[in-house]
C-alpha positions in Angstrom: -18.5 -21.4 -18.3 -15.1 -22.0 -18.9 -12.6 -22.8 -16.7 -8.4 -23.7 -17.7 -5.4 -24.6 -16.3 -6.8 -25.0 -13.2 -5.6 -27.5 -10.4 -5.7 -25.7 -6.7 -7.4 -22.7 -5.1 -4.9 -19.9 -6.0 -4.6 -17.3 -3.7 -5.8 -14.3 -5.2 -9.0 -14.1 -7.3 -8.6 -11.0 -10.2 -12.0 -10.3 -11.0 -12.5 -8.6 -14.6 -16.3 -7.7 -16.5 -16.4 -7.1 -20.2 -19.1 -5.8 -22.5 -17.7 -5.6 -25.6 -14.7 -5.1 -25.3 -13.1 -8.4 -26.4 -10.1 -6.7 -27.9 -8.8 -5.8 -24.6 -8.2 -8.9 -23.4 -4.7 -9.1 -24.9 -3.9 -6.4 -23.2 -5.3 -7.5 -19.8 -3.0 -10.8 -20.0 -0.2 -8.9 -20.6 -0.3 -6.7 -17.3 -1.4 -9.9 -15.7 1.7 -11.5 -17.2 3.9 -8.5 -16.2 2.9 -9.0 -12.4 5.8 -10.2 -9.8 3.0 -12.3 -7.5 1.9 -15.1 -10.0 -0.2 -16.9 -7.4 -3.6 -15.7 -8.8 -6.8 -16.8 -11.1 -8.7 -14.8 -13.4 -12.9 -14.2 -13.8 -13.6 -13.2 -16.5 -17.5 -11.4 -16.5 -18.9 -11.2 -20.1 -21.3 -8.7 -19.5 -23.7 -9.9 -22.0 -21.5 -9.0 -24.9 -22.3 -8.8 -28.8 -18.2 -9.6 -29.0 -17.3 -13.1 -29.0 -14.7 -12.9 -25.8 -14.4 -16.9 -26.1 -12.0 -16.3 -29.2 -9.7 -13.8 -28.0 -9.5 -16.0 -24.9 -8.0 -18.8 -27.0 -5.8 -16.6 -28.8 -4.0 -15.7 -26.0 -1.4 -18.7 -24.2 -2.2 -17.3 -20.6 0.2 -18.9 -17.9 -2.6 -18.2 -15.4 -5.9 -20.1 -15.1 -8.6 -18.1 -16.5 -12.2 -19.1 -15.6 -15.0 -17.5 -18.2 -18.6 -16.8 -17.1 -21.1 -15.4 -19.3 -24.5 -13.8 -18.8 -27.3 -13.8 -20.8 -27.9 -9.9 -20.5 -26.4 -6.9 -19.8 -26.8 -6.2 -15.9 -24.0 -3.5 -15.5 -20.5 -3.5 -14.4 -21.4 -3.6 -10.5 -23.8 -6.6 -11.3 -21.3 -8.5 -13.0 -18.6 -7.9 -10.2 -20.9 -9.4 -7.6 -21.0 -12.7 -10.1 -17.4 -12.5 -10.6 -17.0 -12.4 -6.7 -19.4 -15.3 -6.3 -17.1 -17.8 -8.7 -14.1 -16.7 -7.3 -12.1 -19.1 -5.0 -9.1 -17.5 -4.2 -8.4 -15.8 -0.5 -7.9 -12.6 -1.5 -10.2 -11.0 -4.8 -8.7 -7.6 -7.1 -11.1 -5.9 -9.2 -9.2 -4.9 -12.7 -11.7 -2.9 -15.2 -11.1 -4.3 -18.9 -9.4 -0.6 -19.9 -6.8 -0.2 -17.2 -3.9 -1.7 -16.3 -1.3 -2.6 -13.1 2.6 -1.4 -12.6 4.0 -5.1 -12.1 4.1 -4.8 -7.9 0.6 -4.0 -7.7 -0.6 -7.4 -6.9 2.5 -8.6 -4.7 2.3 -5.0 -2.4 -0.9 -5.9 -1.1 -1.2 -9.4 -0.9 2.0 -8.7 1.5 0.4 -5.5 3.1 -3.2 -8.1 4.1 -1.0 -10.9 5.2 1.2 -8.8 7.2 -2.0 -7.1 8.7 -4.0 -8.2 12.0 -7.2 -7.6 11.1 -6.6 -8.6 7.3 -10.6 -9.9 7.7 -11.6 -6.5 7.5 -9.0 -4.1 5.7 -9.3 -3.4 2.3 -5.6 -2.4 0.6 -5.9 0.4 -2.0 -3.5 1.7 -4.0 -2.8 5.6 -5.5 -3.5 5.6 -9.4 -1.6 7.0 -12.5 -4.4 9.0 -14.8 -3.4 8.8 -18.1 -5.2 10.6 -20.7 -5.2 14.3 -21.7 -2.6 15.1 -19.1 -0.8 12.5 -16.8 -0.3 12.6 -13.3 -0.8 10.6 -9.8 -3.3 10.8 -7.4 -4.9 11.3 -5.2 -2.3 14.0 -3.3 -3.8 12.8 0.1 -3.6 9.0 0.9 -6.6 7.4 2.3 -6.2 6.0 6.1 -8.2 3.5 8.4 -9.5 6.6 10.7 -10.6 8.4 8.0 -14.9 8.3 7.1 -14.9 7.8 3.2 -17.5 10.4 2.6 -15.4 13.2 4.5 -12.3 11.5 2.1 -13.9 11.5 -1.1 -16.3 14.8 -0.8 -14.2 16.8 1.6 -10.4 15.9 1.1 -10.5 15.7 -2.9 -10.0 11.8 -2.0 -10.2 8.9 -5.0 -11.7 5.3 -4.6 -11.8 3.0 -8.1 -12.5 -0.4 -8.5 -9.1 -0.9 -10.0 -7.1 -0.1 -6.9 -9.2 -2.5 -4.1 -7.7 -5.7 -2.7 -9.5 -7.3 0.3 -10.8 -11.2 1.2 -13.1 -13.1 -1.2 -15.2 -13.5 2.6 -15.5 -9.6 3.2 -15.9 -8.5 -0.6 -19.0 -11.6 -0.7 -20.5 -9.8 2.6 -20.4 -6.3 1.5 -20.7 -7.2 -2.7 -21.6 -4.3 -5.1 -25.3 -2.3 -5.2 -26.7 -4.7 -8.1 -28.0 -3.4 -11.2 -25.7 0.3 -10.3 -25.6 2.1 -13.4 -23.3 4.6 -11.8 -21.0 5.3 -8.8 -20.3 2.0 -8.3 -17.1 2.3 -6.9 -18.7 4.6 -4.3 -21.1 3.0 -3.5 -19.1 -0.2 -3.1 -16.7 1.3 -0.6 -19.8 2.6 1.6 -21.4 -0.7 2.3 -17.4 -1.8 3.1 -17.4 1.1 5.7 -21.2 0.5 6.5 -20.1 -3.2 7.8 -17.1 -2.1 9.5 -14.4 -2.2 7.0 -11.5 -0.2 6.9 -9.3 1.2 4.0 -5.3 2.0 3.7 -3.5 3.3 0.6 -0.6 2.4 -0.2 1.7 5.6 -1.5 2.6 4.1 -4.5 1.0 4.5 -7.7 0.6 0.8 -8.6 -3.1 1.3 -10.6 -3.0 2.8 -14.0 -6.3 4.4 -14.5 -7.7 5.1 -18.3 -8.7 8.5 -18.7 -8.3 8.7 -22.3 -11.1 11.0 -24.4 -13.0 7.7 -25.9 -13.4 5.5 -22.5 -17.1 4.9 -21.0 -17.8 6.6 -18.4 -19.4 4.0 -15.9 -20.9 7.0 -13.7 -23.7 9.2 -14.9 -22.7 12.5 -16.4 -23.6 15.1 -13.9 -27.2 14.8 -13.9 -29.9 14.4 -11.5 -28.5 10.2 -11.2 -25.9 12.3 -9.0 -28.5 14.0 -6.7 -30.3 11.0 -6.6 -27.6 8.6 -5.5 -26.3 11.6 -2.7 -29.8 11.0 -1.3 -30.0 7.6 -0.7 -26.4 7.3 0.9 -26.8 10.8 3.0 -27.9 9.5 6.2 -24.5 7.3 6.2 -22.4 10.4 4.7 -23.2 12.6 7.3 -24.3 16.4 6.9 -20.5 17.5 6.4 -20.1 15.4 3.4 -23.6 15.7 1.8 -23.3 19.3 1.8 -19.6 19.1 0.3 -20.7 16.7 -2.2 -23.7 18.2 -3.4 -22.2 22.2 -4.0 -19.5 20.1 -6.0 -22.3 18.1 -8.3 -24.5 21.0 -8.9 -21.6 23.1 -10.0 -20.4 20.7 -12.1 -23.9 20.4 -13.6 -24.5 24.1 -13.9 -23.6 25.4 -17.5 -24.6 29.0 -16.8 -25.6 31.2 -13.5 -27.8 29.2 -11.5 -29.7 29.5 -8.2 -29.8 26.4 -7.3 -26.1 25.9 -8.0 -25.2 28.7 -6.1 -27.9 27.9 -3.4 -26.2 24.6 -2.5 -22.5 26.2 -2.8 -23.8 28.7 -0.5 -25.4 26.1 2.0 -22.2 24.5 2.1 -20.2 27.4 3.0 -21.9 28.5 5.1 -22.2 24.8 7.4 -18.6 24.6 7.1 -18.4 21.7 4.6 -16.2 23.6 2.3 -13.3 25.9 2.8 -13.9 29.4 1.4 -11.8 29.2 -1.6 -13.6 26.2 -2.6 -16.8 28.1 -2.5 -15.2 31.0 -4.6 -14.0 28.4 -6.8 -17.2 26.9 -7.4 -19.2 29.8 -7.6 -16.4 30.9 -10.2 -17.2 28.5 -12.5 -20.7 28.6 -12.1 -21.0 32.3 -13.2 -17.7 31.7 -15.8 -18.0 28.3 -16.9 -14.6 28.9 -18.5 -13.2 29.1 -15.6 -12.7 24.9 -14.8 -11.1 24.4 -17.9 -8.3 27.3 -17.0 -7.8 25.6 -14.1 -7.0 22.0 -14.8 -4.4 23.9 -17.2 -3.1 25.6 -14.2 -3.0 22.5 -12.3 -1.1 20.4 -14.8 1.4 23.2 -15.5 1.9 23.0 -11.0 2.0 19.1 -11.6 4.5 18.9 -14.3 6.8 21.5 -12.6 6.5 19.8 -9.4 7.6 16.7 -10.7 10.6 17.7 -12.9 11.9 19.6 -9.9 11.3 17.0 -7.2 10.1 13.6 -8.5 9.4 11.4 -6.0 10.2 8.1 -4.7 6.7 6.5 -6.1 6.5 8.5 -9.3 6.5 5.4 -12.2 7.2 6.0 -15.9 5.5 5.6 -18.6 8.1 4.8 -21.1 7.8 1.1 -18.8 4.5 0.6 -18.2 3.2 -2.0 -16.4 2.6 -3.9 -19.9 6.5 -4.1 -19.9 7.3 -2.7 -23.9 8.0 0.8 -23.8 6.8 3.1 -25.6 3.6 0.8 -26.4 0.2 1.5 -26.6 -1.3 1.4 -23.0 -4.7 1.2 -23.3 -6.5 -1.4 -25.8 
């Protein structure tokens, strides 16, 4: 373990897991550095790495303390997030994957949204997200609220939870922790045992957490594969029969690469219990039968995006050209 420049508890925790990917520690300093609330520590989680993190670490003159703990083995990310949570001694704990990256506010918007809160104990602060990749664009459209049940937000209302965007207490995120030794839907997963202990969530409508979409990251989730219907089963007595059904016509026809009854069957059973609109059904039936049809509309939907926003930007739209590395035009992404 190592542990530097450290003198007194700070008072937020960022929590950051690594396997192999030493290279973007650089980058993750500089977003760290870029941040307007400077009261925070670093844990670093070397997943078991081939990489030697320890040098790019010393490379780097970090004007935060930076505390280093490194397994023996690869356990997966959600693993080495529970460990990172255990060494952390701030008040507060932020989860930042090794590949994304923070607009400068991120970390002062909700250490001000939990202080200012009543029941800061038990909220967890998220924020919207900027995908970059492909296309660009914010989401989610629909902001996550403390009366809203997270599988009718994620399955039903095209909602978004990622690791990047959570802020909560070091006490709360040590009761709920991570399902260890996930290999996928970790994110999920994580905010389910939040809501299971009574937990709530609110967004903030800013898009403060840039999210890495780009062609070469690794996927922390399964492709869509039976790991998808097998995870929906073990959390579908807490999901409820509404967002079950929602979530399993989506998986199966994202699996489906032809016509296929059992695709269509559980499109169907969703329909027809309400847990899809109509259109949706059409949609995914659509693509079940044409395939093609998905990629045509992610074009349509970034042609609706990018009109939308040269028309009317809004308030919380952020640009690229100063990202929250601070050097325009730069590279984003290590």
């Amino acid at each position: 373990m190592i542990v530097r420049n450290r003198s007194r508890p700070p008072a937020v925790s960022v929590i950051t897991p690594f396997y192999n990917r030493a290279g973007c520690f650089a980058d993750i300093a500089e977003t760290l550095h870029a941040q307007s609330f400077q009261d925070f520590e670093l844990v670093i989680v070397d997943d078991g790495s081939d990489d030697d993190l320890r040098l790019e670490i010393e490379k780097v003159e970090a004007k935060f303390p930076i505390r280093l703990v490194r397994l023996d083995r690869n356990k997966g990310a959600a693993s080495a997030r529970n460990v990172g949570i255990d060494n952390s001694s701030g008040t507060y704990v932020a989860f930042l994957d090794s590949d994304d990256a923070w607009m400068p506010e991120k970390l002062l918007a909700q250490f001000h949204q939990l202080e200012n809160a009543s029941d800061r104990s038990s909220l967890v602060s998220l924020t919207r997200h900027l995908v970059v990749g492909a296309r660009t664009y914010e989401a989610p459209r629909r902001l996550l609220n403390r009366l809203d049940p997270i599988g009718e937000y994620l399955f039903q209302r095209d909602g978004i939870i990622q690791s990047s965007m959570m802020f909560m207490t070091t006490d709360l995120a040590k009761s709920a922790r991570f399902e260890d030794g996930g290999r996928g839907h970790d994110d999920w997963s994580f905010a389910l045992r939040l809501e299971r202990m009574g937990a709530r969530f609110e967004m903030l409508p800013a898009a403060l957490t840039i999210y890495n979409n780009a062609d070469g990251r690794v996927r922390r989730s399964p492709a869509y594969s039976q790991a998808r219907f097998d995870w929906l089963e073990r959390w579908r007595g807490h999901l409820g029969e509404g967002p079950y059904l929602a979530a399993r016509a989506a998986f199966a026809s994202n699996m489906s690469r032809g016509p296929s009854r059992r695709a269509l069957h559980a499109i169907g059973s969703a329909l027809y219990h309400r847990a899809i609109p109509p259109w949706r059904a059409a949609y995914y039936a659509a693509t079940v039968a044409f395939p093609s049809v998905r990629k045509w509309a992610v074009l349509v939907k970034e042609f609706r995006w990018r009109r939308r926003s040269a028309t009317a930007p809004s308030d919380n739209h952020v640009e690229l050209g100063k990202s929250a590395k601070g050097s325009p035009g730069r590279r984003l992404f290590c």
